[in-house]
C-alpha positions, 0 to 999 in steps of 0.5 A, a space after each residue: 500500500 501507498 501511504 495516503 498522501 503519497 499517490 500519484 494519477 495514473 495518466 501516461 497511455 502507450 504513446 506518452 509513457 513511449 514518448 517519455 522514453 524516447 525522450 530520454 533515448 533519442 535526446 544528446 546522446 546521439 549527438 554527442 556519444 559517437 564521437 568518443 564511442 568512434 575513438 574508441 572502437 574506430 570502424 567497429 562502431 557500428 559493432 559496439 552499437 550493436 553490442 549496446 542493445 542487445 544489453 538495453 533489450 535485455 535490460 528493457 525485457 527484464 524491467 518491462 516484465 518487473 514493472 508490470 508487476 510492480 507498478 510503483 514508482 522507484 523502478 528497480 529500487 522497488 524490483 530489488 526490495 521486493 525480490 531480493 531484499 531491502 539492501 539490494 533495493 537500495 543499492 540500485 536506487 542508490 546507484 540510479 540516483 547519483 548516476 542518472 545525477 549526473 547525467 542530468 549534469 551533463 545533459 544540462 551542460 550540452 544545452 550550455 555548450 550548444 546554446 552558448 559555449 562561452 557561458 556553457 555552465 550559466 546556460 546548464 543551470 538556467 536549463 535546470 531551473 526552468 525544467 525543474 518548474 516545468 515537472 513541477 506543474 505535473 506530469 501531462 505538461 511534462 510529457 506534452 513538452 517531452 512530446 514536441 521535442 521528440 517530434 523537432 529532434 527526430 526531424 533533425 535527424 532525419 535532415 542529418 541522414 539523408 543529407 549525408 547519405 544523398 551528398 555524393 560524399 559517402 563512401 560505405 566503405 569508411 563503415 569497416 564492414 566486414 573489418 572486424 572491430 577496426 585497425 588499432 580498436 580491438 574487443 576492448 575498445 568496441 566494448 568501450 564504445 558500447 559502455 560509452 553509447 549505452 549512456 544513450 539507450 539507458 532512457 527506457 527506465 524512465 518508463 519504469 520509474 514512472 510506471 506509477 503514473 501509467 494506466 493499465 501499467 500491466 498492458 502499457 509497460 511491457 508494450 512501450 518499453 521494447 516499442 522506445 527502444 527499438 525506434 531508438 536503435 533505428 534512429 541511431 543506426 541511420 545516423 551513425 551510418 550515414 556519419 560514419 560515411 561522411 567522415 569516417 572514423 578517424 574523423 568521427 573521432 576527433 569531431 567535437 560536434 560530429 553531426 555538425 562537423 558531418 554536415 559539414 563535410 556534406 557540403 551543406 553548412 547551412 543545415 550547421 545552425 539547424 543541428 546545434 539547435 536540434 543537439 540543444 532541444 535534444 539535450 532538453 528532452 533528456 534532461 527532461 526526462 531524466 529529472 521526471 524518473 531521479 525525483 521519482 526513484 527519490 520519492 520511492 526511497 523517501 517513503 522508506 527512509 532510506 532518505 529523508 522522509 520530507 521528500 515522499 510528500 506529494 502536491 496535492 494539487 499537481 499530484 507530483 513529488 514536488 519536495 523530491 523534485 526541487 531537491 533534485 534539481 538544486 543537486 542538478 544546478 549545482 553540479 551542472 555549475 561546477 563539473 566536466 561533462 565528460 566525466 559525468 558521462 563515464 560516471 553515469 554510465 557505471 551507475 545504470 550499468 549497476 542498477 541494470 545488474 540488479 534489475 536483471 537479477 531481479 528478473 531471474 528470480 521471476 520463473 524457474 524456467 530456463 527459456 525465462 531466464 535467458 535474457 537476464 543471466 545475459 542482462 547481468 553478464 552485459 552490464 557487468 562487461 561494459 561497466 569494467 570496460 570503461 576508462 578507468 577513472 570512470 570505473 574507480 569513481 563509480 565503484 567509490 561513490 556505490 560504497 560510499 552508500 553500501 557504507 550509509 546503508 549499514 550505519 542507518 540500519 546499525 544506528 536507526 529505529 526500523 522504518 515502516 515500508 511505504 510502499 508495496 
């Protein structure tokens, strides 16, 4: 049971709660990921994309059967309290919050460096304030704006591929087709790249955390969840092929703006203007997003005192985790206003990667068949591989910051009274 006060409405159909995710897949990660992800696999690129989602489609299956049995919001936090135990709820809500944290950072800071590079982190917090008031005026404006996002980016998108492919310029072979991983790149740099692009696919928990306020949740989750992910694949594939043509991976590589630098290059500098605001909208669309699901996995946690119970309060007129949500963007707006967005990326990556781990463990407990449990035990090997490819620094920070909370989750339970459950 909810407490009372505490419920949110149930009213994301189908198209929204896809949207929601699409939103958070189809945002900066596509313009921003390709390059790093290029660096490191050179023409295996493509390669390490393909291995990126197959993890997101065994992770999406895993959440999208556990959301519909447990639609509250939280997401994995609730799958794990529920099936493996209160500790290893709390450690993926843990590792969700402080990784998809930061990728609110960086995403912020896309806005700033696409919008105004010179005053990159003024921008960010400016984005984070206004999309903080926005979720703060209820989940049908959010979606409604989230919706013509999608509706500006994919459209931008759409102008990128097919002037990159209709230019003259493209040569298919600077795919690496039938190359193997690409000269210098080896299985560890395409599974870097896939570490690094997963960041990108990693939006469909956003359907998840969110499955509180979806109708019918037992119907719509597992239906818009493999529905997000798979637009989102096409829509990378296209665009990371016809790049990939245009400039090629050497290029890619070292392109700051690689869908900017490949327009570009197709002779047509005129459509430049049009991506970076398209790489802007994009990042909002993210950020977006990502603020609706921390706020509601912080709602989730603040229920059951794993953090402070002031933040489980809900609106009572706009039936949102207001609390939840300021605090989260204040957290936002001050690292959007003081870190680097490269490392933010690295760092989020390890955390979801974390969270995804539990949540695939979470679905192996579901039936005893084996034909069920496939795709997790696959889930689970996936998010471990990519996790520990990761550049170093990324992995050393990340496995820092998930002890800093196994640590706080041992002194709460040694030193503080047993908290009531708050939700089922």
């Amino acid at each position: 049971m909810t407490p009372s006060g505490t419920a949110l409405r149930r009213s994301l159909g189908v198209r929204d709660a896809v949207v929601v995710g699409l939103g958070s897949m189809v945002g900066a990660g596509v313009f921003a990921a390709l390059g790093p992800a290029a660096r490191a696999a050179g023409t295996g690129l493509l390669l390490g994309l393909a291995v990126a989602a197959v993890v997101a489609y065994c992770n999406a299956m895993s959440s999208a059967r556990l959301a519909a049995l447990y639609p509250a919001s939280g997401g994995t936090y609730v799958y794990g309290r529920e099936r493996l135990g209160p500790f290893w709820g709390y450690l993926a809500g843990w590792a969700f919050v402080v990784g998809k944290t930061a990728s609110c950072a960086a995403m912020a800071l896309t806005v700033g460096a696409y919008v105004w590079p010179g005053q990159a982190h003024a921008v960010a917090v400016t984005a984070v304030v206004a999309l903080t008031a926005v979720n703060y005026g209820g989940i049908q404006k959010s979606a409604w704006l989230t919706r013509v996002i999608v509706a500006v980016v994919l459209a931008v998108l759409a102008c990128v591929v097919v002037v990159c492919l209709a230019s003259g310029r493209a040569d298919t072979g600077r795919l690496g087709l039938g190359q193997g991983a690409g000269a210098g790149a080896g299985a560890g740099g395409v599974l870097q790249a896939a570490g690094l692009l997963f960041f990108a696919f990693a939006g469909y928990a956003r359907i998840a955390t969110l499955g509180e306020e979806v109708r019918n949740p037992a119907r719509t989750i597992p239906r818009a969840v493999p529905l997000a992910l798979g637009i989102a694949l096409v829509v990378y594939a296209c665009v990371a092929v016809a790049v990939l043509a245009v400039l090629g991976a050497d290029r890619l590589g070292h392109a700051a703006a690689p869908l900017a630098d490949a327009v570009r290059a197709a002779g047509v500098p005129g459509l430049v203007p049009v991506v970076r605001v398209g790489a802007a909208v994009a990042a909002l669309g993210s950020l977006l997003a990502l603020i609706l699901g921390v706020s509601r996995t912080t709602l989730a946690m603040a229920r059951d005192r794993h953090l402070p119970g002031a933040l489980a309060a809900v609106h009572p007129r706009f039936q949102v985790p207001h609390r939840a949500e300021i605090a989260v963007g204040a957290v936002v707006a001050v690292l959007a206003a003081t870190v680097d967005v490269r490392g933010a990326i690295g760092f989020s990556s390890f955390g979801v990667l974390a969270y995804y781990a539990v949540a695939n463990a979470c679905a192996w407990t579901l039936g005893p068949a084996p034909s069920a449990r496939v795709l997790p035990a696959l889930g689970m090997l996936g998010c471990a591989t990519l996790a520990f490819a990761l550049p170093t620094a990324s992995v050393v920070t990340g496995a820092a910051v998930l002890a800093v909370g196994v640590v706080a989750y041992g002194v709460r339970r040694r030193f503080a009274p047993p908290a009531p459950r708050g939700s089922a």
